[in-house]
N, C-alpha and C positions, 0 to 999 in steps of 0.2 A: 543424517536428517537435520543435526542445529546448523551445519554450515549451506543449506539449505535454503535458510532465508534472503531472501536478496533483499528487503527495506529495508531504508537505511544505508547501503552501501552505493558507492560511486563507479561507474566506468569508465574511464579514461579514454577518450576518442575524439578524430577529428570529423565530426558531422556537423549539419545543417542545424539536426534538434540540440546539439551539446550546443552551436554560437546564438540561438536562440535566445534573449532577456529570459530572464528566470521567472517574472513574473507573465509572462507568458506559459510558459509553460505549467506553473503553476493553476492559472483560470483555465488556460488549456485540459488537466487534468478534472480539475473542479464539474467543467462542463462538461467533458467528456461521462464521468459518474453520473452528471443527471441526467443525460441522454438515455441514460441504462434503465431508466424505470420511467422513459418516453415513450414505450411503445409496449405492446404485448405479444405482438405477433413474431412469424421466425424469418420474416423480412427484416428488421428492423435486429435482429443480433445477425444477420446476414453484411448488414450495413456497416455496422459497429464493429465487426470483424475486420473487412476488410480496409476498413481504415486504420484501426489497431495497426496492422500489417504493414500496411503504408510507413505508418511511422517508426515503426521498431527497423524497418530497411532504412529508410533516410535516418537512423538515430546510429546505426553501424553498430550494435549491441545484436552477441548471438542471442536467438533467440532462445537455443536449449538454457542461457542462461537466464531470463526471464521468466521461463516455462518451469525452469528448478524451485521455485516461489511457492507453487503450487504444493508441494509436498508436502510442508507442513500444516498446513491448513487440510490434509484431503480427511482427516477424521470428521472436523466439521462442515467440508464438504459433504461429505456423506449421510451425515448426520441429519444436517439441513434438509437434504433432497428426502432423507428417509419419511421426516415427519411430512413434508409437504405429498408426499406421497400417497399415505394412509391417511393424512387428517381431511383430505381434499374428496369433498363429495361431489358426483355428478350423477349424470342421467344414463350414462352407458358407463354398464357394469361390466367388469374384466374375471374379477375374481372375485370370491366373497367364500371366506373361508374362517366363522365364529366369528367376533370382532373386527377382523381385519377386511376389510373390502377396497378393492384398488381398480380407479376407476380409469376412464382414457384420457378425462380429464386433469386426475392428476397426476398420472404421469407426464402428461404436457404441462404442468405447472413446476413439477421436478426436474423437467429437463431444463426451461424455461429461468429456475432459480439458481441452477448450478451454472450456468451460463453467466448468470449477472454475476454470480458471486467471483466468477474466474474472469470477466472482462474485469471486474471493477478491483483486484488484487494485481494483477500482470499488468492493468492501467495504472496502478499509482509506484510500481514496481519503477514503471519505466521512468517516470517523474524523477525517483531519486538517484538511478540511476547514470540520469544526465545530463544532472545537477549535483554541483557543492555544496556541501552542510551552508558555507558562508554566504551562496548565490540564494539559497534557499531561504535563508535569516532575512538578509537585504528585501527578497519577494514577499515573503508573508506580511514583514513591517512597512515595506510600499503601499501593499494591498492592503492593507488594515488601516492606515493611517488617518482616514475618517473620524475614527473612532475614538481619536484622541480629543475629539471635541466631548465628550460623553464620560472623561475621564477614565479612558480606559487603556491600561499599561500596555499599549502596544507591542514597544522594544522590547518588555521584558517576555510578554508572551513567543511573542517569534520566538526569542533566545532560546525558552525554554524549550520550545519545539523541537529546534535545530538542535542543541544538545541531548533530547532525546533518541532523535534521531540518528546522532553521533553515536550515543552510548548502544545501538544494538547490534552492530559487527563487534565493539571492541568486547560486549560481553557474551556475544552468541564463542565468540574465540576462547574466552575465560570458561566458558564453561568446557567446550572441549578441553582444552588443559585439564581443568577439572576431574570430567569423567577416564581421561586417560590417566590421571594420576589414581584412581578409585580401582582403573578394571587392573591396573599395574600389580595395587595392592589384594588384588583378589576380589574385588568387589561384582556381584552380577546383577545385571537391571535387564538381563531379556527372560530370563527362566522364576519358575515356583507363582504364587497367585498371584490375585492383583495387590491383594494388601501386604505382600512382601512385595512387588516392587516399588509400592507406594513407600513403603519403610527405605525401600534401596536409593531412596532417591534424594534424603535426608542430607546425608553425604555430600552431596551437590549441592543441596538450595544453598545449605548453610553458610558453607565458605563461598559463594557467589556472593551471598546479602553483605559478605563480611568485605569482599572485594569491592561492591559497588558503592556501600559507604565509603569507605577507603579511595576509591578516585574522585568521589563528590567530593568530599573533603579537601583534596587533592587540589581541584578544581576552583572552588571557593577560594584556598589558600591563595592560588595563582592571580586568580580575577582579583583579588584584595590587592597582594601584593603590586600588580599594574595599575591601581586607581581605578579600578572602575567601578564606575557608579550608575548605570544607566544608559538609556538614549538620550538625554537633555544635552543639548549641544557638539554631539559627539560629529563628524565629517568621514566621508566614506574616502576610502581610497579609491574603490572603483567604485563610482557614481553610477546608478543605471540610465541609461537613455535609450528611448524607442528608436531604433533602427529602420531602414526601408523595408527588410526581410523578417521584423516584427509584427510589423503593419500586415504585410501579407499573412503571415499566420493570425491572425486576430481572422483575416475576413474567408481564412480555408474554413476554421473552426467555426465559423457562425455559417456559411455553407452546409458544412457537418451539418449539424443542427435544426437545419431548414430541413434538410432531405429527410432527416431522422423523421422530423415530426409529421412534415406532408406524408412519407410512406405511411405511417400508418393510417393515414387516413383513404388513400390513393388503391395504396395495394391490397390483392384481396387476401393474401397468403401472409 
């Protein structure tokens, strides 16, 4: 299940979406998410589907690898859909059993929320996917860089981003080591209540918190010892520039978006 999460982690491929500017892909993603709560109807994640698809083919990434994302999240998956389920009143009654009454409406709201929840985690999935922590830094601090008028630490916020992002393979990995070093010594985290596995789990957190200090520090020491101070003046080595095949992604994705928003006005389904 931890090596399960795909955010955060890179795939190494020669595709169209990987020669992509990164800040494309990045507002690419952005607008794709707000697309997801453009529409209400099951035309409109019909749409959002099949372009997902599209792109996970042109990006050369398998797909059971992006679809593996999904796992850890499917308790709040569930979770989600449960409450929209029963909390979601309508006019045609399904069930009604004491408290709980479960209508057809919300189950079309359940079906409806676990769909956005699963386009809009396997969509940003793919983001990092097919992007570098460093392409990624460069994007956010492009896109932002507005904001420096406003006094607002641009470079450091990217950095920050991107380094967390960095930090959740190297620590999804640490804690494996971790829990295999625990079940080595005897340790069990699938059997006995919940409140012994919640104790069994101690074991883990602790020396993980005590690792993640430990690289930040690490970290810090490194970034000191090279002089860095910031983005004030600093030069990129690879510089970004809009390409011809940038351009054309800007004007598929705004496409996108036109179709998203007419269907739902268009179609009746």
């Amino acid at each position: 299940m931890i090596r399960d999460i795909t955010i955060g982690q890179y795939y190494a491929a020669e595709s169209v979406i990987h020669r992509l500017d990164p800040r494309v892909k990045v507002a690419g993603t952005f607008l794709y998410i707000i697309s997801l709560f453009c529409f209400s109807r099951f035309s409109g994640y019909i749409i959002a589907a099949l372009f997902f698809c599209i792109m996970v083919k042109l990006s050369k990434v398998p797909f059971r690898f992006i679809v593996r994302g999904i796992k850890p999240i499917l308790f709040m998956l569930v979770f989600t859909a449960a409450l929209n389920l029963l909390w979601t009143s309508g006019e045609t009654v399904l069930v009604r059993y004491g408290f709980i009454t479960i209508t057809l409406e919300g189950i079309e709201k359940m079906v409806f929320m676990a769909l956005r929840l699963v386009f809009l985690i396997i969509g940003s999935s793919l983001m990092t996917l097919a992007t570098t922590p460093n392409q990624l830094t460069d994007a956010i601090e492009s896109l932002l860089k507005p904001l420096v008028y406003i006094k607002v630490p641009v470079h450091e916020v990217a950095m920050m981003m991107s380094i967390a992002l960095r930090f959740i393979p190297i620590l999804i990995e640490e804690t494996d080591k971790i829990m295999k070093a625990q079940l080595a010594r005897g340790a069990d985290f699938e059997s006995g209540s919940i409140i012994h596995r919640i104790k069994s789990i101690v074991p883990i957190i602790i020396p993980l918190f005590v690792s993640a200090a430990r690289r930040a520090s690490d970290l810090a020491l490194a970034m000191d010892a090279r002089c860095y101070h910031g983005g004030a003046g600093r030069t990129k080595m690879k510089p970004l520039e809009y390409k011809r095949q940038d351009i054309t992604a800007y004007i598929i994705i705004f496409c996108y978006m036109a179709v998203i928003i007419i269907s739902g006005r268009v179609l009746p389904f």
